[in-house]
Every structure is written in C-alpha cells, then in structure tokens.
C-alpha positions as CSV (number, residue, x, y, z in Angstrom):
1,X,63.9,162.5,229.7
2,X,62.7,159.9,227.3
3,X,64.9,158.1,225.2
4,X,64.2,155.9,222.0
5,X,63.0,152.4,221.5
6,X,65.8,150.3,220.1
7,X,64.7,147.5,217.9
8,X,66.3,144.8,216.4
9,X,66.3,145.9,213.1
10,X,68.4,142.9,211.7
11,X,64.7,141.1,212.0
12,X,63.5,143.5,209.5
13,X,63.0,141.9,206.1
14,X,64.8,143.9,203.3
15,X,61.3,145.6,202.1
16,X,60.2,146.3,205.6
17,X,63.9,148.1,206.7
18,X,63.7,150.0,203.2
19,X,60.5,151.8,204.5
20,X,61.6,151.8,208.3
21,X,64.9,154.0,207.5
22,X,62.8,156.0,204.6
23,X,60.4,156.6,207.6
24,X,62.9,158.1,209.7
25,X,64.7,160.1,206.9
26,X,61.3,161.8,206.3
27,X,60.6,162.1,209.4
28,X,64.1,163.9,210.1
29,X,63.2,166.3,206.8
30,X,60.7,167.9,208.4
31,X,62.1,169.0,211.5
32,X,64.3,172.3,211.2
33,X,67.7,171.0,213.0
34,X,70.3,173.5,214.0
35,X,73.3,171.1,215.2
36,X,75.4,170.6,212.9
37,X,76.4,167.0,213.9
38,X,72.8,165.8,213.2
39,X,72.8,167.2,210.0
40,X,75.9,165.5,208.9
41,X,74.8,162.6,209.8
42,X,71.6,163.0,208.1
43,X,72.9,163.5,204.8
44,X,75.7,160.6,205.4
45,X,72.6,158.3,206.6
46,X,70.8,159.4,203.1
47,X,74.1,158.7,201.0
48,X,74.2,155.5,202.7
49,X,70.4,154.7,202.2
50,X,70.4,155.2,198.2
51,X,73.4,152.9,198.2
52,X,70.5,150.3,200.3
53,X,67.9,151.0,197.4
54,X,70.6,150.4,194.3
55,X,71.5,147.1,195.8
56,X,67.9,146.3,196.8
57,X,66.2,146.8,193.3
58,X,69.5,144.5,191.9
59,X,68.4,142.0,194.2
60,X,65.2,141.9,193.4
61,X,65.7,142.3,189.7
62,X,62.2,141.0,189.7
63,X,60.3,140.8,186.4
64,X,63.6,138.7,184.7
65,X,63.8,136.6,187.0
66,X,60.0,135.8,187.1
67,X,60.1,135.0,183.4
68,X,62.9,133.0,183.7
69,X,61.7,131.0,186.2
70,X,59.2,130.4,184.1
71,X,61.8,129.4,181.7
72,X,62.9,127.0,183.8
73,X,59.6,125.4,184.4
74,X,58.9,124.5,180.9
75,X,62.5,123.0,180.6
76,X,62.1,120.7,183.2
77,X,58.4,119.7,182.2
78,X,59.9,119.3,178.5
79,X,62.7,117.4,179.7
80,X,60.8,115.0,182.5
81,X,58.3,114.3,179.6
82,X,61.0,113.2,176.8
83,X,62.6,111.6,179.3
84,X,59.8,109.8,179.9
85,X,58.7,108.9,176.6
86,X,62.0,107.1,175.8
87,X,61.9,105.2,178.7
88,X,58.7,103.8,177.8
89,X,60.0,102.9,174.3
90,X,62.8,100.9,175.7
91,X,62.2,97.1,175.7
92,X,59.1,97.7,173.1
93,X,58.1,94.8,171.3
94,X,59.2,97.0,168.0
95,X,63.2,96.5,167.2
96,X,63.3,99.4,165.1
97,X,61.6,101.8,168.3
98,X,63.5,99.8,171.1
99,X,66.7,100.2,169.2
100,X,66.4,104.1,168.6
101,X,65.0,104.2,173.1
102,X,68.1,102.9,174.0
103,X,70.6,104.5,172.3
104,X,68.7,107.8,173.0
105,X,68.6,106.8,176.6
106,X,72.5,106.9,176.7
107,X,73.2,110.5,176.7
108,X,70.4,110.6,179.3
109,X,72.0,108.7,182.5
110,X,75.4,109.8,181.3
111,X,74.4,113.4,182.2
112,X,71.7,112.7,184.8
113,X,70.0,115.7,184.2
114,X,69.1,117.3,187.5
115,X,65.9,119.2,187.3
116,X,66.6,120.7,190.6
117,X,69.8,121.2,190.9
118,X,71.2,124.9,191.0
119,X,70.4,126.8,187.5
120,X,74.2,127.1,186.6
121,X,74.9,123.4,186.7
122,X,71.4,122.4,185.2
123,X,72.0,124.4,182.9
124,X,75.7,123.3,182.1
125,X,74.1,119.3,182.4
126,X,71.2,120.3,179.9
127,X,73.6,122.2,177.2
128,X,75.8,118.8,177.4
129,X,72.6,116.8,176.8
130,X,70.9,118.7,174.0
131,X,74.9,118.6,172.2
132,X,74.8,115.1,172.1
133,X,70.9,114.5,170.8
134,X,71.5,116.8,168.6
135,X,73.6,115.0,165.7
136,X,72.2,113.9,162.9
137,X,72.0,110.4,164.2
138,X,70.0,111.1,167.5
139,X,67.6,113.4,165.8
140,X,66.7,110.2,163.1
141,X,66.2,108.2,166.3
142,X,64.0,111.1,168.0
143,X,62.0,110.9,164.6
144,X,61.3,107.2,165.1
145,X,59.8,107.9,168.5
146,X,57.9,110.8,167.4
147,X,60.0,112.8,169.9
148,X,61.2,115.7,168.0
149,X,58.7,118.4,169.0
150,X,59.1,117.8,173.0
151,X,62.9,118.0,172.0
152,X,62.6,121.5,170.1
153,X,61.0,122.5,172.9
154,X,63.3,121.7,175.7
155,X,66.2,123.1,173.4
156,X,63.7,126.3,173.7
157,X,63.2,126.9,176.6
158,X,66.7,125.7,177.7
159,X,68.0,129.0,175.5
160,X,65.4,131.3,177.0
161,X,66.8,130.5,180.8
162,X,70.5,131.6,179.3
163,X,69.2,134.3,177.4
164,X,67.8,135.5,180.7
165,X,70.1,134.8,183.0
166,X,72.4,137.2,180.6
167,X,69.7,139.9,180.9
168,X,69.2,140.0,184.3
169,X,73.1,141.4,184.3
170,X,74.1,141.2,188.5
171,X,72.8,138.1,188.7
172,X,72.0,136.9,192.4
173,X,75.3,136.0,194.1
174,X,77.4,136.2,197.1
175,X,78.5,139.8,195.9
176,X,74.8,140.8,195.4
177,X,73.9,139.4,198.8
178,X,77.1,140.9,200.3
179,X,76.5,144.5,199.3
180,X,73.2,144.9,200.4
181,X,74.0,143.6,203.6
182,X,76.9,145.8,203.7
183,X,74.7,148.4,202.8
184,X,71.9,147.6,205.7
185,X,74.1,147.5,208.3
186,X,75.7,151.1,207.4
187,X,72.3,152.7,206.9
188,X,71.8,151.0,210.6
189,X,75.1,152.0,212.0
190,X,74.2,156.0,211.1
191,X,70.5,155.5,212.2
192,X,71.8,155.0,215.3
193,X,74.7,157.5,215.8
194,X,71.4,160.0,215.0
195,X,69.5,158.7,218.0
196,X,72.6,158.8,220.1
197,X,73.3,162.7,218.9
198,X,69.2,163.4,219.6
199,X,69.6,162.3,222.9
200,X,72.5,163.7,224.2
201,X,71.0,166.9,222.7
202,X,67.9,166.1,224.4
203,X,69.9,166.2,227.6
204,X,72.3,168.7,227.3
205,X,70.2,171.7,225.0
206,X,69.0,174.8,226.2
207,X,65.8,174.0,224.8
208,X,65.4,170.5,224.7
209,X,61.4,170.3,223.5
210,X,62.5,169.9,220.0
211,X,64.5,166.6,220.9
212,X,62.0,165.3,223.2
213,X,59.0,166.0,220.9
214,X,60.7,164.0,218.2
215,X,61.6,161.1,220.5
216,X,57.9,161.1,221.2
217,X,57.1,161.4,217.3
218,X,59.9,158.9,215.7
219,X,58.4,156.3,219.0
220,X,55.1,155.9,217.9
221,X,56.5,154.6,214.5
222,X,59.1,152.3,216.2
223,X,56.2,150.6,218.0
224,X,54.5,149.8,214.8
225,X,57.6,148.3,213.7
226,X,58.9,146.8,217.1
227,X,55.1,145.2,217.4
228,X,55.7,143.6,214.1
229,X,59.0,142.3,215.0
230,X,56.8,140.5,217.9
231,X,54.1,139.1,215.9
232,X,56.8,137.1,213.9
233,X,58.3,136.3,216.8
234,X,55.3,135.4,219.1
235,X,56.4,138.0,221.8
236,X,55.4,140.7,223.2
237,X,56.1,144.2,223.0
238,X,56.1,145.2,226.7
239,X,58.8,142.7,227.0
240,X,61.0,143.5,223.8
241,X,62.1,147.0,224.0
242,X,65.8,147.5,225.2
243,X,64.6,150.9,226.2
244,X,62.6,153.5,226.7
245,X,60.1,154.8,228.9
246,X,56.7,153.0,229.1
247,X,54.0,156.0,229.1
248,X,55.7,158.2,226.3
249,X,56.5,155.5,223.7
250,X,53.2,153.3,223.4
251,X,50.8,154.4,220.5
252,X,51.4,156.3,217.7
253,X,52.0,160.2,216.6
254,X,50.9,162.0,213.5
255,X,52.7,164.9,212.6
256,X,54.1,166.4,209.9
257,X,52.2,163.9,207.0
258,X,54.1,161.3,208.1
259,X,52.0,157.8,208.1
260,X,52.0,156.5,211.1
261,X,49.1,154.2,210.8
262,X,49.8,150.3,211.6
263,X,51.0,148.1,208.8
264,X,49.9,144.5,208.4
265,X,53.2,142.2,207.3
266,X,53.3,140.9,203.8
267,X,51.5,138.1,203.2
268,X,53.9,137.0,200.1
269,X,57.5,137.6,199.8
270,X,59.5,138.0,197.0
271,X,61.6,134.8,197.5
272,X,58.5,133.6,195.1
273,X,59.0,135.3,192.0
274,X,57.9,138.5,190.2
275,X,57.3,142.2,192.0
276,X,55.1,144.6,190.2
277,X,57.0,148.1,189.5
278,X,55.9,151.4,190.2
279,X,57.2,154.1,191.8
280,X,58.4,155.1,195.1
281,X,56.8,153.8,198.0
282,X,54.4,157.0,199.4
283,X,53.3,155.3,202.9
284,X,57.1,155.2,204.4
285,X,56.2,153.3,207.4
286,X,53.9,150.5,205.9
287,X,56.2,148.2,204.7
288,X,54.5,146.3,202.9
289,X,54.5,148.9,200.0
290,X,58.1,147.6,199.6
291,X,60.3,150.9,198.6
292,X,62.6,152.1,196.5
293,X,61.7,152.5,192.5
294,X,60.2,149.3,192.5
295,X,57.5,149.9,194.7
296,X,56.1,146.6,196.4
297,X,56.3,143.5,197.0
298,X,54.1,141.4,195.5
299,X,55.5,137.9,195.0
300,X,57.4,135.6,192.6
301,X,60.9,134.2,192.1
302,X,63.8,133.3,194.8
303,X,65.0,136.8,195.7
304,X,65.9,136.2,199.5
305,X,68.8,138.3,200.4
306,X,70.1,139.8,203.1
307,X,69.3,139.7,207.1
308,X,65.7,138.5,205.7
309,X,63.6,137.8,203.3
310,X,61.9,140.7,200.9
C-alpha cells in the first residue's frame, strides 16, 4: 500500500498554504466518496478553510496599507526636511532667524520624533509635535524661516496615516496574527485526520483502488510543494519526506483538471506593500497566484503574519 507524503506545512508561507489546502479540497471534490467519515471531515476541513481566507484577506488588507505607507513616507521626508531647515537656521548670523530656529527647535528634541519608530507611537510623538508648532506664536516663527509649506505638509500627510490607519479597520495586531494562525493550524489538523481516514480506508476497503489512486494523485502535488519546501531550505527531497513510498510518489498526476504543473516561489512577498485584487486564485497548486478573493501576491507593505511570510 502506499501511504502519503507528509510535509511540513508550517514552512508554507500564508499564500502558498492558501493554495496547498484549496489544492487538496478540489482535489477531494472530484472524487465520489462513499464513507461517511471522509465526508465529514471534508466539509469540517472547508468550514475551517474559509475561516483561513477571512483572516488571510484581513491580514493582508493590502491596497490601505500600501497607501498609507506611503503616507508615512512623505511624513517622515516632510518632517527630516523641516527638521533640517531649522537646524541650519540656528546660530545664523541674522538675530531675528536664529531667534525664531531656536525656539522652533524646542518642541523638536522635546519630542524626539522617531521616524522609525512603530506607527502608533510616531504617530502619537508627531500629533504632540505639530500641537505645539501650531500656536500662533510658532507658526510667526515658521514664517520667518520660510517654513510654513514643509510644515502644512507634514501636518498632511501626518492626518492621511490616521485617516488610514482608521480605514484599514482590523488593523495588523497580535489578534490578527493569532487568528490566522489559529486558523492554519485547524485547516492542518483536519487535512490530516483526512489522510489518516484515506489510508486506513486504503487498507481496510473492499475495494481499495479508489484510496490508492488518490494517494498516487494528491502525491504528485505534495512533491511540487515538498520540493519547494527544499529549495528554501537547501535540501533535498529524497531526504525530506517522513513517508511514503519512493516509486509511487515522485512526479506528478493530472487528473480531474486539477493543475499539477510545478510552481516557481514568489519572487516578492507581501511583507513589502500593496497586492493587486482579483478574484479567486484558478491554478490551486501554484502558489504564487496567492488565493482567496484577493488573488496574488504581488508586493508592498509589512503584511508578515503567521507561520511565514505571504
């Protein structure tokens, strides 16, 4: 009898496991099964997986945080350059422009603006700041300097980051991070009771083709993934497999319209920004299509979450 290859499917980054459990769910779809267990089990494993996609596509929440981001690079160029151009002021030769430099320049090292500090206390360090330029006073001073329009623009762009980070609604936190790995591991957990059941079945059944044919199928996609898993890794896949027997599980199958062809890893990973939309991901075992109803992966913000990155 053959069994299954196990992988480590904890190396799996969180676009690449999306398509590796859509793969098998498809996969499972077209087969007719009869026992009753596997079919329970199927339809807890697809309960469990759109659970994985909701908390996926809040992770990723991908255009917001791109633009604000971006936000937060004009703030910090906006701030480093005002910053900058009092500094130089202070000491000038010109009372009237060394007086307003250093009285500006007070605020500044009082709340040490930290350009990369965490958003949140940036944030909360830059609101503090622009309170305090902003009286009447400071502004006349900010005049003097000619310093007005990089302030307007900080301010700007400083309310654009909050605006956004208000948009974005589940912003990316413990709890974010949390669920989805709550999420992976349940989808993993029922992936493998599956295999178990197909096995025994495999074993124990009157007819046991239907198991063993897709044992034989389901391998051939679990070497595309488990050979992936050893390119990152710098292994290889002879040596890697927990199990599995040698001369039915190299290759791959194609049956049913399921894409088995090999997938080349992402070359960018959301971590890095924006991810362009659209639609469900229609090659289930190529991960980099991404998944879910955001489709794939295709850089931008810091969206790493779970057991690894997008």
């Amino acid at each position: 009898m053959s069994d299954f290859f196990r992988i480590l499917k904890t190396g799996l980054k969180n676009a690449q496991h999306f398509s590796f459990i859509h793969a098998f769910i498809t996969l499972m779809d077209e087969e007719n099964w009869s026992a009753a267990k596997i079919v329970a089990l199927l339809q807890q494993l697809k309960t469990a997986f759109s659970e994985e996609d909701r908390w996926y596509m809040v992770a990723k929440a991908s255009e917001i945080i791109a633009q604000r981001n971006e936000a937060d690079r004009r703030r910090d160029d906006k701030y480093s350059r005002l910053y900058a151009l009092i500094r130089a002021w202070a000491g000038s030769d010109d009372a009237e422009f060394d007086a307003a430099a250093t009285t500006l320049l007070k605020p500044f090292k009082l709340y040490k603006v930290k350009v990369n500090a965490q958003l949140e206390e940036e944030t909360g360090q830059m609101d503090n700041l622009i309170t305090d330029i902003s009286t009447p006073a400071m502004q006349a001073h900010l005049a003097t300097l000619h310093a007005t329009g990089l302030f307007e623009q900080m301010c700007q762009a400083n309310e654009e980051v909050k605006t956004l980070r208000r948009e974005q609604g589940v912003e990316m936190s413990e709890k974010v991070v949390g669920a989805l790995r709550s999420a992976r591991k349940n989808c993993d957990q029922l992936y493998d009771g599956i295999l178990d059941l197909i096995e025994a079945f495999a074993m124990t059944a009157e007819d046991p083709a239907p198991y063993e044919a897709f044992i034989k199928k389901w391998n051939g996609t679990l070497k595309i993934y488990q050979d992936m898993l050893d390119r990152k890794s710098g292994t290889s896949s002879s040596s890697s497999s927990s199990s599995g027997s040698s001369s039915s599980n190299s290759g791959t199958s194609q049956q049913g319209g399921t894409n088995t062809e090999p997938a080349t890893e992402p070359t960018t990973e959301p971590g890095d920004g924006g991810e362009n939309g659209g639609g469900e991901n229609t090659n289930p075992t190529n991960p980099d299509n991404g998944g879910g109803s955001g489709g794939g992966d295709n850089g931008g913000g810091s969206d790493d979450v779970g057991e690894g990155t997008f």
